[in-house]
PLY file of the C-alpha trace (Angstrom):
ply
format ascii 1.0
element vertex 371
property float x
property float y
property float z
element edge 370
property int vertex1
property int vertex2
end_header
102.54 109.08 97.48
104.28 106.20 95.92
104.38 106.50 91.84
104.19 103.94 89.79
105.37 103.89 85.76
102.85 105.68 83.12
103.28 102.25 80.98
101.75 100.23 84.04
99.01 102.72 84.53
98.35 103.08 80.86
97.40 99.54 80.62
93.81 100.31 82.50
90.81 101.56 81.96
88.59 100.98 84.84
86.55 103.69 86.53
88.41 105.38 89.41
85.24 104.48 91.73
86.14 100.49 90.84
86.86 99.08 94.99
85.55 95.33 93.52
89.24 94.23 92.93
88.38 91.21 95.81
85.67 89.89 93.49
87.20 90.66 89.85
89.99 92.87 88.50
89.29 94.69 85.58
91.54 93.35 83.32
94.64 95.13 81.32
94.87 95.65 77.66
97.50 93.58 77.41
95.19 90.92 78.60
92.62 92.14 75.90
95.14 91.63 72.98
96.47 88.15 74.41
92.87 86.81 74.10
92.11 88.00 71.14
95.69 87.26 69.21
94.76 83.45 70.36
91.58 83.47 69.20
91.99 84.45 65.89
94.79 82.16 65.23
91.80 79.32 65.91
89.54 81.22 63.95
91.67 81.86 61.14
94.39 79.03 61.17
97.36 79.43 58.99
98.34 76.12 59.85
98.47 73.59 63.07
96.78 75.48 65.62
98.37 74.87 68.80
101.89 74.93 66.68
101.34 79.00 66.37
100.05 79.37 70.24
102.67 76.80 71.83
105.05 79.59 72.15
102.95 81.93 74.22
102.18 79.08 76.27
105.42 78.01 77.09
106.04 82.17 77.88
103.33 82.44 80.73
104.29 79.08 82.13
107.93 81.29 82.25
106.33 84.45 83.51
104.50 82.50 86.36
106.85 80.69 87.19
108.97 84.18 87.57
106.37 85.58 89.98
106.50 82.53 91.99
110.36 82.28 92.06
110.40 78.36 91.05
111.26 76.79 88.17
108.79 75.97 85.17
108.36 73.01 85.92
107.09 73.42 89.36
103.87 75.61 87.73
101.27 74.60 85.66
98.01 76.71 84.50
94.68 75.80 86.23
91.47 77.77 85.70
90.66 78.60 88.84
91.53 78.02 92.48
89.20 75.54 93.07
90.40 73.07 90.21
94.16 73.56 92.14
92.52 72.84 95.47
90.59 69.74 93.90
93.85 68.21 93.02
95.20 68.14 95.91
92.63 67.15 98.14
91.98 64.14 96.04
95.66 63.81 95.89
95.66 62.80 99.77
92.68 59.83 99.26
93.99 56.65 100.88
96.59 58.53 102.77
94.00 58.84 105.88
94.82 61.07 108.68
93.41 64.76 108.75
93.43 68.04 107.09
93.33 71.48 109.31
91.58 73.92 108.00
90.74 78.12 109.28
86.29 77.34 109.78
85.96 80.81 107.98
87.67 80.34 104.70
86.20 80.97 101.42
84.25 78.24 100.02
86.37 76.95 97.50
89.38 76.22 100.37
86.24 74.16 102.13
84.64 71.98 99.70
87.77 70.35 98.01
88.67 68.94 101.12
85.28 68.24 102.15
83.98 66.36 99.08
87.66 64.70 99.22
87.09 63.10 102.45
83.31 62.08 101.99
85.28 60.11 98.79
87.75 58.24 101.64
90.27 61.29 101.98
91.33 62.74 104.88
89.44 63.77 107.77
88.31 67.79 107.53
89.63 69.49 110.84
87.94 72.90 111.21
90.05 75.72 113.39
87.74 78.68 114.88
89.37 81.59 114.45
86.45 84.26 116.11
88.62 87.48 115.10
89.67 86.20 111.76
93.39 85.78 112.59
94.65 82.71 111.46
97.72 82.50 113.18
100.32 79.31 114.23
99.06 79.51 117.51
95.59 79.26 116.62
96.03 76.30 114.10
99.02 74.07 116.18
96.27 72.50 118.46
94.99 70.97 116.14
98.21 69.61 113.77
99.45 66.50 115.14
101.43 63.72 113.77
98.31 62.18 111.76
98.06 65.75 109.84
98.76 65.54 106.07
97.61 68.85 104.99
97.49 72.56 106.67
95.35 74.87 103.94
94.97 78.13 104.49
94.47 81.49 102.48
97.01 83.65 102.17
95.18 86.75 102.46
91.55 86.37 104.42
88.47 87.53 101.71
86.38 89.33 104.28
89.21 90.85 106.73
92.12 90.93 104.71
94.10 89.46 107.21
97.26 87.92 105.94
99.11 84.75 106.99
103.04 84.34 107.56
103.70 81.42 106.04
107.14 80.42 107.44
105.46 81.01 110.63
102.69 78.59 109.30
105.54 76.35 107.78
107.15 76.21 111.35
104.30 74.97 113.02
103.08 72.27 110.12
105.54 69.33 110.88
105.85 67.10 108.39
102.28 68.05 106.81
101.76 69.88 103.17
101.28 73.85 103.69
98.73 74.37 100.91
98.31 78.51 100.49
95.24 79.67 98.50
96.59 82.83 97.12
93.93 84.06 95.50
93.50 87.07 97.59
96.91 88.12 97.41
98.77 87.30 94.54
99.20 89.89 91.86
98.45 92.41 94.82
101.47 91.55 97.46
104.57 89.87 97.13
103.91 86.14 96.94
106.16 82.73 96.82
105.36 79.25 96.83
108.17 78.84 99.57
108.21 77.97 102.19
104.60 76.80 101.46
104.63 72.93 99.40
101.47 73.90 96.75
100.18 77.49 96.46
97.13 77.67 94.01
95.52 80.95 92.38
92.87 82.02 89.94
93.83 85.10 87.92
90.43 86.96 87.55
91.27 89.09 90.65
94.28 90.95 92.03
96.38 89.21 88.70
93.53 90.81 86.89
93.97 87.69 84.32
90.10 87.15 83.43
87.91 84.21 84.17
89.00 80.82 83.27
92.64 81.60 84.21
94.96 80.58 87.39
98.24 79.25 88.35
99.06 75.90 90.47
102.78 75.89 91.63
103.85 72.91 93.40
106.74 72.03 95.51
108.92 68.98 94.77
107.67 67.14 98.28
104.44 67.84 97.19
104.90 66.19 94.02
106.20 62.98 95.86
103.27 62.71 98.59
100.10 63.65 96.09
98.72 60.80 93.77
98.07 61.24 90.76
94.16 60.99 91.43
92.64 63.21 89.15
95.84 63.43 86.49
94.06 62.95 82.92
96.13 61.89 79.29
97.89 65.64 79.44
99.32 64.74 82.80
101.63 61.92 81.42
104.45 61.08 79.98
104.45 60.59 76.30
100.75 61.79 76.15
100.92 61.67 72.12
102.23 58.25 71.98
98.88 56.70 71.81
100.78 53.33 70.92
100.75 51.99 74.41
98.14 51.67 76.76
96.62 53.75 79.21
97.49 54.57 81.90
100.81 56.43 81.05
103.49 57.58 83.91
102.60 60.81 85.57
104.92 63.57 84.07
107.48 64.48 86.64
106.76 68.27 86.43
103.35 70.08 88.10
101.69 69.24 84.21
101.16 66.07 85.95
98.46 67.89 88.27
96.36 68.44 84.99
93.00 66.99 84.40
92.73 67.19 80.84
93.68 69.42 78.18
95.16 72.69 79.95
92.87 76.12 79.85
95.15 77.27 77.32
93.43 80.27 76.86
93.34 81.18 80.48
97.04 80.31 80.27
97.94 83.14 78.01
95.56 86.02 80.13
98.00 84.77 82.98
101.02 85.61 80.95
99.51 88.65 79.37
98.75 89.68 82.87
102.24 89.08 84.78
104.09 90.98 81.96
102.05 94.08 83.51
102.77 92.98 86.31
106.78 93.22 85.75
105.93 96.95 83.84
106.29 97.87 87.44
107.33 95.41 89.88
105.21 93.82 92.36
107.01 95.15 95.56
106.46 98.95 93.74
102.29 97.52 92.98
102.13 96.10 96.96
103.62 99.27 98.11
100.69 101.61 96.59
97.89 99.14 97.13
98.67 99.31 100.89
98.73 103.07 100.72
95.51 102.81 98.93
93.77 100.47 101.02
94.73 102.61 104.35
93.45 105.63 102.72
90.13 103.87 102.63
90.43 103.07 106.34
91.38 106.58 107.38
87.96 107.81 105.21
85.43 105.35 106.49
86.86 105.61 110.08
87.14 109.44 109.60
83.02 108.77 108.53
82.93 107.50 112.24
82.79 103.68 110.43
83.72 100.59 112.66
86.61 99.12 110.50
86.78 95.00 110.98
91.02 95.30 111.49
92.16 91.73 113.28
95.76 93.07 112.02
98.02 94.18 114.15
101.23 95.22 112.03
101.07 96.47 108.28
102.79 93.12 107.71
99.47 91.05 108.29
97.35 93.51 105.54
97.05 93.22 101.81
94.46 95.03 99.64
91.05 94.88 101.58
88.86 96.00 104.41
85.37 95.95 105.79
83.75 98.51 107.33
79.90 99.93 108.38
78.30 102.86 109.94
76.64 102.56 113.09
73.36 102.78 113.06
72.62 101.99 109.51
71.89 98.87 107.35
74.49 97.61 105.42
72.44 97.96 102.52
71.68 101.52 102.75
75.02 102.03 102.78
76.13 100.22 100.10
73.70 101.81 98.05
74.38 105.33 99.12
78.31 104.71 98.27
77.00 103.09 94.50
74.86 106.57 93.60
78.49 108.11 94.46
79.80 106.21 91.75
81.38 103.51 94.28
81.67 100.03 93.40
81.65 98.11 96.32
80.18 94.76 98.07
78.40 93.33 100.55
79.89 90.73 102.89
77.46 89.82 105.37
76.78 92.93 107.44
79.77 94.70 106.35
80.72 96.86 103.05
83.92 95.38 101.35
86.37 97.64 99.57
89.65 96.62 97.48
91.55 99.20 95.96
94.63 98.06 93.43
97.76 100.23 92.49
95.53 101.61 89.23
92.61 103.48 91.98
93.43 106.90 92.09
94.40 108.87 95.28
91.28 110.73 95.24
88.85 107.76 95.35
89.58 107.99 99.30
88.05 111.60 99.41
84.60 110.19 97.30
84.37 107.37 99.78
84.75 109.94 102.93
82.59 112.38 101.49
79.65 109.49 100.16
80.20 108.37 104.27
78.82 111.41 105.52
0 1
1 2
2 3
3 4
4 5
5 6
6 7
7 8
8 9
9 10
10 11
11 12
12 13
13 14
14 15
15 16
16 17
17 18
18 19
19 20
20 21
21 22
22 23
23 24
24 25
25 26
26 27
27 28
28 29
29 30
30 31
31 32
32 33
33 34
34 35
35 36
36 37
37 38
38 39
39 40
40 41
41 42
42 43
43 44
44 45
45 46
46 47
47 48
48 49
49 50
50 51
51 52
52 53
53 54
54 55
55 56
56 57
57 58
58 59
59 60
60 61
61 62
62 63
63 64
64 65
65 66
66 67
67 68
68 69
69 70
70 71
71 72
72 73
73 74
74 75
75 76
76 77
77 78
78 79
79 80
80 81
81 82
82 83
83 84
84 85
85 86
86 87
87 88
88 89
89 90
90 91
91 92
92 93
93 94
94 95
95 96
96 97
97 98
98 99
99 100
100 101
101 102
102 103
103 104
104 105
105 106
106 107
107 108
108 109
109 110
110 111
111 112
112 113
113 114
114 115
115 116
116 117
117 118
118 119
119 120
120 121
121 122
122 123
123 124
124 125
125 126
126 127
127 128
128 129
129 130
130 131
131 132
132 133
133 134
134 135
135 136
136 137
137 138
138 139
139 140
140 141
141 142
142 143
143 144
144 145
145 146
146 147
147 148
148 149
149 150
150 151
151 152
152 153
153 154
154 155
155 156
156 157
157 158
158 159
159 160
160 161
161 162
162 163
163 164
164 165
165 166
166 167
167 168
168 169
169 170
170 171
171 172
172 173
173 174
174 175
175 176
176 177
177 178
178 179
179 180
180 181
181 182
182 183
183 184
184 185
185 186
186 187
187 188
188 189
189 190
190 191
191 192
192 193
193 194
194 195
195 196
196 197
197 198
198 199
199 200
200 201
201 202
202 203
203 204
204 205
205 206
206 207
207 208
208 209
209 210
210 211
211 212
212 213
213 214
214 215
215 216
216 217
217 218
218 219
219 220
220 221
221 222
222 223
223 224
224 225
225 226
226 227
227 228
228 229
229 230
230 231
231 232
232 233
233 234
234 235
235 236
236 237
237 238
238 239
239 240
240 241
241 242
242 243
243 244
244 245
245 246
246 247
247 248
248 249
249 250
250 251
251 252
252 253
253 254
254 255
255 256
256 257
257 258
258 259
259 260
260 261
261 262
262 263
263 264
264 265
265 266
266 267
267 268
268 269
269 270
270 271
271 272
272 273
273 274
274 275
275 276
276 277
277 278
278 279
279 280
280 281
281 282
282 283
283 284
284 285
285 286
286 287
287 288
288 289
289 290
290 291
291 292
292 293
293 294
294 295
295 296
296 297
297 298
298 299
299 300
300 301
301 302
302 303
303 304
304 305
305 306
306 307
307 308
308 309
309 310
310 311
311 312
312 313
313 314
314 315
315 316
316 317
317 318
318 319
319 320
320 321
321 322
322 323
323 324
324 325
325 326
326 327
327 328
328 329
329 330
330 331
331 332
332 333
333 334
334 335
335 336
336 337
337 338
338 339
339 340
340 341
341 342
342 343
343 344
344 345
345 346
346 347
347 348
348 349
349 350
350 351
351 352
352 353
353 354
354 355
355 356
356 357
357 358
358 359
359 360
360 361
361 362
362 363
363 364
364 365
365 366
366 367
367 368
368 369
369 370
């Protein structure tokens, strides 16, 4: 069993039934204090507010930008995926052409691009992918030289199926590789190379909180998006309210901001990478898979039928679907929540997500609430 360090593990709290990490991670105490710190320096203000949290701020743009490997100015808070995903769909209007997108993705990688092209954006190209792999292959028939976007999820929300993105990259051309990380970051080892815009909330494997996310953004992708949705924060000399709107774009990814940033989301997302680096995120992706096949042994050991489109540990992050033949989904869900289970539903099939803070033993509870 892979260990992990006591000052990681110390920073949670949740119970050792918790398998919602997909939907929300519980988040650390670390987290807790950030929050609270910021707002009692608005509550109780010993001078200019934003003076006395401007440092933090500047600290998680740091620490994302660390987890990302790319400079600061390449990152910029967002609080959630879909407000990343927003900008750059509405980034491409005018441009024309299409964008190529897996038909089974999560909502919020459908309707930026959807309500973008209804508004004179690119054209939406939908890619069937029956057994949930999303692979070059799959998505290269329909890339051609009119393609100005490939977006795709890093790690699939029902299957758990997870992209190569070089391998994506490879296949995209001259076209933006937009990753919706969601799924994966704070769980696996994540980059925003070779991908041009990777976008992230932070209320589940980061186990930030609500209102918190990260939008890193490649320098080619700063060239090719307009400034469509950029609001006073996004430009240059945003203070200088001497001459008239509208100001430059700032060069960095701030430009990519609507309005004033979710500060306070901001500092959960620094909070929660400095847990993060407690232990290193190749040491938290290495127990997290061991986790999340201990599951799969259980419910296949419970004579389950596992939904596994992977074929190599390399395609599998932190979840998995499962149900028992010849029983509703529901009963079973409800059977494993009496065993003090928190799961979910997916359609007809019971999601689990284990992170690196689920105990060993929470694969025995799951076998034995099975049978």
């Amino acid at each position: 069993m892979t260990g992990l360090p006591t000052a990681y593990l110390d920073q949670f709290s949740e119970p050792g039934g918790y398998l919602e990490f997909a939907s929300t991670g519980p988040v650390s105490r670390r987290v807790g204090r950030a929050v609270a710190n910021a707002m009692e320096a608005v509550a109780s203000p010993v001078g200019p507010v934003w003076e006395s949290i401007a440092p933090s701020y500047d600290a998680a743009r740091a620490a994302a930008a660390r987890l990302l490997v790319v400079g600061v100015e390449q990152v910029t808070p967002v609080p959630s995926t879909s407000a990343g995903l927003f900008q750059v769909a509405f980034g491409l209007i005018g441009r024309g052409g299409n964008v190529v997108v897996p038909s089974h993705e999560f909502p919020a990688n459908l309707y930026p691009w959807m309500r973008a092209a209804a508004a004179g954006g690119p054209e939406v190209r939908l890619v069937d992918c029956p057994d949930g792999r999303v692979t070059p292959g799959r998505l290269a028939a329909a890339i051609d030289g009119q393609t100005a976007a490939v977006s795709v999820s890093l790690v699939d929300f029902m299957t758990g199926f997870r992209v190569d993105p070089a391998e994506l990259r490879a296949v995209c051309g001259p076209a933006l590789l937009v990753l919706d990380a969601i799924q994966g970051l704070g769980a696996v080892q994540t980059r925003l190379e070779p991908a041009d815009v990777l976008v992230a909330g932070g209320q589940k494997w980061l186990r930030a909180g609500w209102g918190s996310g990260v939008m890193a953004v490649g320098e080619r992708a700063r060239e090719l998006l307009s400034p469509t949705l950029t609001g006073w924060w996004g430009v240059e000399d945003f203070l200088d309210f001497g001459p008239p709107a509208p100001h430059p774009p700032r060069p960095s990814a701030d430009r990519f901001q609507v309005g004033s940033p979710a500060v306070f989301g901001a500092l959960q997302l620094g909070a929660a990478i400095e847990v993060i680096e407690l232990a290193g995120i190749a040491a938290i992706e290495a127990v997290v898979l061991e986790r999340v096949a201990a599951l799969e042994e259980a419910a296949r050991a419970a004579g389950a039928e596992v939904l596994a489109p992977w074929r190599s540990p390399a395609e599998r992050a932190g979840i998995i679907c499962f149900r028992l033949r010849g029983e509703e989904v529901a009963t079973t869900a409800r059977r494993l929540v009496d065993a003090g289970l928190v799961v979910s539903r997916r359609g007809e099939w019971v999601r689990v997500a284990p992170h690196a803070s689920t105990p060993p033993e929470t694969a025995a509870r799951l076998r034995e609430a099975l049978r």
